[in-house]
N, C-alpha and C positions, 0 to 999 in steps of 0.2 A: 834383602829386598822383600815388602811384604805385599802379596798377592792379592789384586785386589778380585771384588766377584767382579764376574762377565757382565755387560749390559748390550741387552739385545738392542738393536735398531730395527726395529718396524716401517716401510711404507706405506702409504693408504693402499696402493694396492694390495699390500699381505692384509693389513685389515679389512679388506674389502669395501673401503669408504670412497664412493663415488663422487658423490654433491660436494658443490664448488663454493668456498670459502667467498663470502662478498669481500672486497678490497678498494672499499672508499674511503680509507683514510687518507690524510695529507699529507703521511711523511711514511717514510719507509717502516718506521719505527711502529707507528699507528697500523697499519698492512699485517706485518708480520705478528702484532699482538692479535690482531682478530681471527687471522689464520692460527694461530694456537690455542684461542680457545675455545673457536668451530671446532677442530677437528679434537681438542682436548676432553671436550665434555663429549664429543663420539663416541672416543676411544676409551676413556673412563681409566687414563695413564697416565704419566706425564708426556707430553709431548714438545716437541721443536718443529717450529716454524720459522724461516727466511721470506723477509722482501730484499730484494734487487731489483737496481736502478743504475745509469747513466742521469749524467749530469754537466750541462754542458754550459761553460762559463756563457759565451757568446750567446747565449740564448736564455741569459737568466734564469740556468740550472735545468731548465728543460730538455729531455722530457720526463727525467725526475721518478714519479711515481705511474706517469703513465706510460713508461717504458715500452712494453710489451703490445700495447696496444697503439704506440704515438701515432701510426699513419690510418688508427680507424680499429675498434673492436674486431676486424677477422682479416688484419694485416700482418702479411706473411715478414720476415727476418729481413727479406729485400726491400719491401716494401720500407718498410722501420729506416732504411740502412737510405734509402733514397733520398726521401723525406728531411731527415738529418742534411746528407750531401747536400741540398738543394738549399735548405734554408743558410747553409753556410757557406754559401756558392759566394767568390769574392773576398772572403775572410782570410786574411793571411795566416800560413799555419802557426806563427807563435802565436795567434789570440785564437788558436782553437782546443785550449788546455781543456781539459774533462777526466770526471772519473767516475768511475763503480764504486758504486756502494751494496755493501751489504749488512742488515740485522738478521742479530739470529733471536729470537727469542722462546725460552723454556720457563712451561706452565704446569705447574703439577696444582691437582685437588681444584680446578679451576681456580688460579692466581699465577701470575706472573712472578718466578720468581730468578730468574736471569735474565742479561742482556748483554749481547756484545756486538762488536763492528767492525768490519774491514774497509779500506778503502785502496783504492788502485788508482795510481793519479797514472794522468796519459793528455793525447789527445786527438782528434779527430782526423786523420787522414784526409787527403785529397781525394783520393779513390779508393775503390776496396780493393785488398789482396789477400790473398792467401784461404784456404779452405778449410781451416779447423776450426774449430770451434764454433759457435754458434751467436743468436742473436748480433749484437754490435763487433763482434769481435774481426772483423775484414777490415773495418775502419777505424779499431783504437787503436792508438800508437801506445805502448808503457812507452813512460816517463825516461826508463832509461837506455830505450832507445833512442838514435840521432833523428831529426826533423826527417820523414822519409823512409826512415828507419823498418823494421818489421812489423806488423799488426801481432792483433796477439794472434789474428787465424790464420799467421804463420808459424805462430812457436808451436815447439813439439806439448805434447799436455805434456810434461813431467814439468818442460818451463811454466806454462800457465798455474800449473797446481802450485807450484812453489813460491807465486807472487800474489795471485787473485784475490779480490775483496772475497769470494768468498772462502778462501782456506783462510785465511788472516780472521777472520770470523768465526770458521770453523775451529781453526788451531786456539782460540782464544775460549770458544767456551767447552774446547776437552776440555782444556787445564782448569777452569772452572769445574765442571764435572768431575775429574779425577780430585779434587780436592774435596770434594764433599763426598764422595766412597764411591763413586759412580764408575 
């Protein structure tokens, strides 16, 4: 077996980079390039950057890119999670199919020169249950649970890790990375 070198992973915190990446792009894809090459020509490395989103058939994939923010620029996880409820209030749960998306995108020398994608199909709960996890996760149902079924903010994280848009994203650009000596 041949050994490859180590590559360190850096946060903006270990770099000490504070300022916040604008993300007006229209698709996930567009988000996660800007965030890598904000914080890419910061850091003066290669770097990786993710957008994630929900996406909800019944609402014409909204709220898409504006995920984080859907119930208002300084709307808390609940707020997100109501707003949702509300607009799908009366919608029966097989037309309330939805999924996570994520890009990952890596920029070395200022240029984009990866990209990958996860997705998580599921879909929107009647009500929120369970406490793990965060943002939408009380009210996605995975796919392969039954109508009703668990949220993911009831699976244990070893389950979430091992289906999420974003490891499926993650697991896809190691192996891109491992293959170029990374």
């Amino acid at each position: 077996m041949i050994e490859l070198p180590k590559t360190d992973l850096l946060s903006l915190a270990d770099l000490d980079l504070v300022d916040t990446a604008v993300e007006d792009g229209p698709s996930f894809e567009a988000n996660a390039r800007l965030k890598a090459l904000h914080y890419g020509a910061r850091a003066s490395m290669p770097t990786l950057a993710d957008d994630s989103g929900l996406e909800v058939d019944a609402l014409g994939g909204r709220p898409g890119v504006h995920t984080r923010r859907y119930a208002g620029p300084n709307a808390t996880d609940a707020d997100n999670n109501a707003r949702l409820l509300a607009e799908l209030a009366g919608v029966p749960a097989e037309q309330r199919t939805a999924r996570y998306r994520c890009v990952l995108v890596l920029v070395e020398g200022g240029v984009e020169t990866a990209l990958t994608r996860g997705t998580f199909e599921g879909r929107i709960a009647l009500a929120p249950r369970g406490s793990g996890g965060f943002g939408y996760d009380p009210i996605f149902e995975p796919a392969t649970e039954p109508v009703g079924g668990r949220t993911v903010g009831e699976l244990s994280p070893d389950e979430k890790n091992a289906v999420s848009h974003r490891s499926q994203a993650a697991r896809a650009m190691g192996e891109l990375l491992r293959g170029r000596g990374y």
